[in-house]
C-alpha positions as CSV (number, residue, x, y, z in Angstrom):
1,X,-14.8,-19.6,13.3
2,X,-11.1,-20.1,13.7
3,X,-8.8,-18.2,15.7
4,X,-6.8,-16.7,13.5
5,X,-9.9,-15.2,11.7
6,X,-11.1,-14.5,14.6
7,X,-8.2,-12.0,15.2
8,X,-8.5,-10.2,11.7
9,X,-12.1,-9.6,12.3
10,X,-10.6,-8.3,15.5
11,X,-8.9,-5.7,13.7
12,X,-11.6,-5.0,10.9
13,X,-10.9,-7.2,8.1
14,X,-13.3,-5.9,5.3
15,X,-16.2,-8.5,4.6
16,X,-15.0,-10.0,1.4
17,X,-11.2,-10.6,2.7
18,X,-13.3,-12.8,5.6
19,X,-15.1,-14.9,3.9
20,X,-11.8,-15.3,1.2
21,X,-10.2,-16.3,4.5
22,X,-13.0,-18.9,5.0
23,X,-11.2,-21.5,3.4
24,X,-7.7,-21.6,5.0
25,X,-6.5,-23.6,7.8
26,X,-3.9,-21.1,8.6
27,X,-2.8,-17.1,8.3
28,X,0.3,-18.4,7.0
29,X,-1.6,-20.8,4.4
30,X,-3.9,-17.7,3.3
31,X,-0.7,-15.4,3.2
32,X,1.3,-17.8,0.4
33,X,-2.0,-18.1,-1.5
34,X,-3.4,-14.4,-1.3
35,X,-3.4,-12.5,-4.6
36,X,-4.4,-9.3,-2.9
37,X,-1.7,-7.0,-2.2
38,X,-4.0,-4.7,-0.4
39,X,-5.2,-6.9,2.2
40,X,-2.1,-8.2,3.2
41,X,-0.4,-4.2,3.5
42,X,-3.8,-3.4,5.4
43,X,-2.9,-6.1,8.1
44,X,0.8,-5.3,8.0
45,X,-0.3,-1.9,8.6
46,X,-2.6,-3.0,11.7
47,X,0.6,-4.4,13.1
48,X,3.3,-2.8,11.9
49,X,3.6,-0.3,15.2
50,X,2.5,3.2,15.7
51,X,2.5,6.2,13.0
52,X,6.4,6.9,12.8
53,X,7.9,4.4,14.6
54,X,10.8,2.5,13.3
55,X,8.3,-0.7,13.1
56,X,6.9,0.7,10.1
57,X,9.3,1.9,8.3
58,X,9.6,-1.5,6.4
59,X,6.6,-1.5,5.9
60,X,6.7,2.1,4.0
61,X,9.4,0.8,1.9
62,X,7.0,-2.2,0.5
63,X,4.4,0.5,0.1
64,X,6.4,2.8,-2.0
65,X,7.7,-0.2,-4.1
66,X,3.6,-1.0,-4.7
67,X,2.6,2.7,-5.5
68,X,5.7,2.5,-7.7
69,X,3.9,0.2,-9.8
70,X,1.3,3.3,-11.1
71,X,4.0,5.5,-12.1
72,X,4.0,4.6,-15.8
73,X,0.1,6.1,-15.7
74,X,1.4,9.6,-14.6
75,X,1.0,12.1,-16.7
76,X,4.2,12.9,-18.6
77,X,6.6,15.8,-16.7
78,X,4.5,15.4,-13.7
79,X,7.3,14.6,-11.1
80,X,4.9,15.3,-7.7
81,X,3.9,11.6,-7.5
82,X,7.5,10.3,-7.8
83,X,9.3,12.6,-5.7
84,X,6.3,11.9,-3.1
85,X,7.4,8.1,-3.2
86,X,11.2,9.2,-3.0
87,X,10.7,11.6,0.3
88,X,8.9,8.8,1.8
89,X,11.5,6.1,1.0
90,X,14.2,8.3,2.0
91,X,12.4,8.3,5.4
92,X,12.1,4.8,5.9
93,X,15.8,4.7,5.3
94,X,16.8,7.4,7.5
95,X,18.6,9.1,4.9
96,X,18.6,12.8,4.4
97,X,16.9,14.3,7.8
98,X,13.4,13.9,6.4
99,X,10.8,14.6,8.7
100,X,7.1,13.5,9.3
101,X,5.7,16.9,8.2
102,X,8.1,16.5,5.0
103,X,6.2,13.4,4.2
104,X,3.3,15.4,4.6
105,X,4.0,17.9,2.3
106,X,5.2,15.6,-0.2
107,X,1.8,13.8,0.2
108,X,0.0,16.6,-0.2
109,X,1.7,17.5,-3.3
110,X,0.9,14.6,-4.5
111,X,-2.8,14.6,-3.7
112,X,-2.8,17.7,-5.6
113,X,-1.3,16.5,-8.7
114,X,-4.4,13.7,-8.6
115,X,-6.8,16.2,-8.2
116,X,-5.2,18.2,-11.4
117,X,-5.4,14.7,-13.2
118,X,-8.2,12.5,-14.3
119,X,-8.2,8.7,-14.4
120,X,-5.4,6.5,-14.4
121,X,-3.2,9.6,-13.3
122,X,-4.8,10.5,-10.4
123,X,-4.8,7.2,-9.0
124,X,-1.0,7.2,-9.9
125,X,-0.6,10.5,-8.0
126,X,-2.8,9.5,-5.0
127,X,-1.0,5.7,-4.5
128,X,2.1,8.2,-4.4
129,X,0.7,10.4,-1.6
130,X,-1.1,7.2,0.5
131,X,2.3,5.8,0.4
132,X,4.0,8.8,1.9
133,X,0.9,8.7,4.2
134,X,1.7,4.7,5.3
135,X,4.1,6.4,7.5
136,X,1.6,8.3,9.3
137,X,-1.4,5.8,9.6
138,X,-1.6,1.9,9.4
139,X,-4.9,2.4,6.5
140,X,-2.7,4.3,4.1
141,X,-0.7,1.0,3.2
142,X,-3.7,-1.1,1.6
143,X,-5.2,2.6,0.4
144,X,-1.5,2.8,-1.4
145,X,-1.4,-0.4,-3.2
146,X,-5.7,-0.4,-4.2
147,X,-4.4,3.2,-5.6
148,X,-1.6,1.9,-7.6
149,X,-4.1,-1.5,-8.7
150,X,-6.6,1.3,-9.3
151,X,-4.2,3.5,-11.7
152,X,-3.4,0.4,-13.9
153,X,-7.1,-0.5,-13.8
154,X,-8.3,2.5,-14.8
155,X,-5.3,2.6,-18.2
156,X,-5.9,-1.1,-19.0
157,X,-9.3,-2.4,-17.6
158,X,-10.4,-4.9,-15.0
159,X,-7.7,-7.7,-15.7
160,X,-4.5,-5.2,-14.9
161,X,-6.2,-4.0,-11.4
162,X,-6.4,-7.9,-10.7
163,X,-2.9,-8.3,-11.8
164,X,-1.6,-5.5,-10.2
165,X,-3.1,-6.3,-6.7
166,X,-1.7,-9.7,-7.2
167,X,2.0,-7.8,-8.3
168,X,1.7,-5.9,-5.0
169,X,1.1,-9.4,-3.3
170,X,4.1,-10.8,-4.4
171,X,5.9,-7.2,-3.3
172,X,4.6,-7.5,0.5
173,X,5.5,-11.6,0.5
174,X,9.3,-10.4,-1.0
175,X,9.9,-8.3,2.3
176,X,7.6,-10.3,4.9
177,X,6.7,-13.1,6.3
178,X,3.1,-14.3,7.0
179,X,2.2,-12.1,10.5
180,X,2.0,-14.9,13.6
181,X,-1.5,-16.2,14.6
């Protein structure tokens, strides 16, 4: 096995992102040719620092910018999900005094509006509130962007979760480079 797979596994890459993996030479070879924007925000978020710190912050913003991508499946006049994202990028800005407990309220607002919704909704309301919650713990990133995928999947079938996850790709590779080896 190579190092650099080595290391993921390390970290508790799931299954099927290890044997994708398989057939690169590299982590920066996989990163250019990965189509999964959840993967690649799951390992960001395994390196990205702990919950809080200013390490992650960038990290929060790329999330936000994925879980935007579900908004259009929010139920009309249902402004928890957005305002969620908003909070949390206004964090990862330090704009605006916002706290880690406002992130968690916001994210539990937004959780709620998911629970009040049914399909492609809720995922839109709960990418919201996993990206408020990238802040908090490493996980929430790839949960936020499989959310969002999952919202579009859910209002358009199979092919939009593919092409959102590979959207949310192109997102995370926009703000970061492939993580070192």
């Amino acid at each position: 096995m190579k190092e650099w797979i080595r290391a993921i596994s390390r970290l508790g890459a799931c299954k099927d992102a290890m044997e994708w993996a398989e057939s690169y030479d590299s982590l920066p070879e996989a990163w250019a040719a990965c189509e999964r924007g959840d993967w690649m925000l799951w390992l960001l978020g395994r390196l990205s620092g702990e919950p809080g710190s200013e390490g992650r912050r960038k990290l929060v913003l790329t999330t936000c910018q994925c879980a935007r991508l579900a908004l259009p499946y929010v139920v009309e006049g249902e402004e928890r999900p957005r305002k969620t994202i908003e909070v949390t990028e206004a964090w990862a800005k330090n704009e605006g005094g916002i706290t880690l407990e406002d992130i968690q309220n916001a994210s539990y607002a937004a959780h709620a509006a998911g629970g009040a919704a049914k399909g492609a909704a809720a995922h839109a309301a709960h990418a919201a509130g996993h990206a408020a919650n990238a802040a908090e713990g490493a996980a929430y990133a790839a949960y936020a962007a499989g959310y969002a995928a999952g919202g579009a999947a859910h209002a358009a079938g199979y092919a939009a979760y593919n092409s959102v996850l590979k959207e949310c790709a192109d997102i995370v590779r926009a703000h970061h480079d492939a993580p070192r080896n």
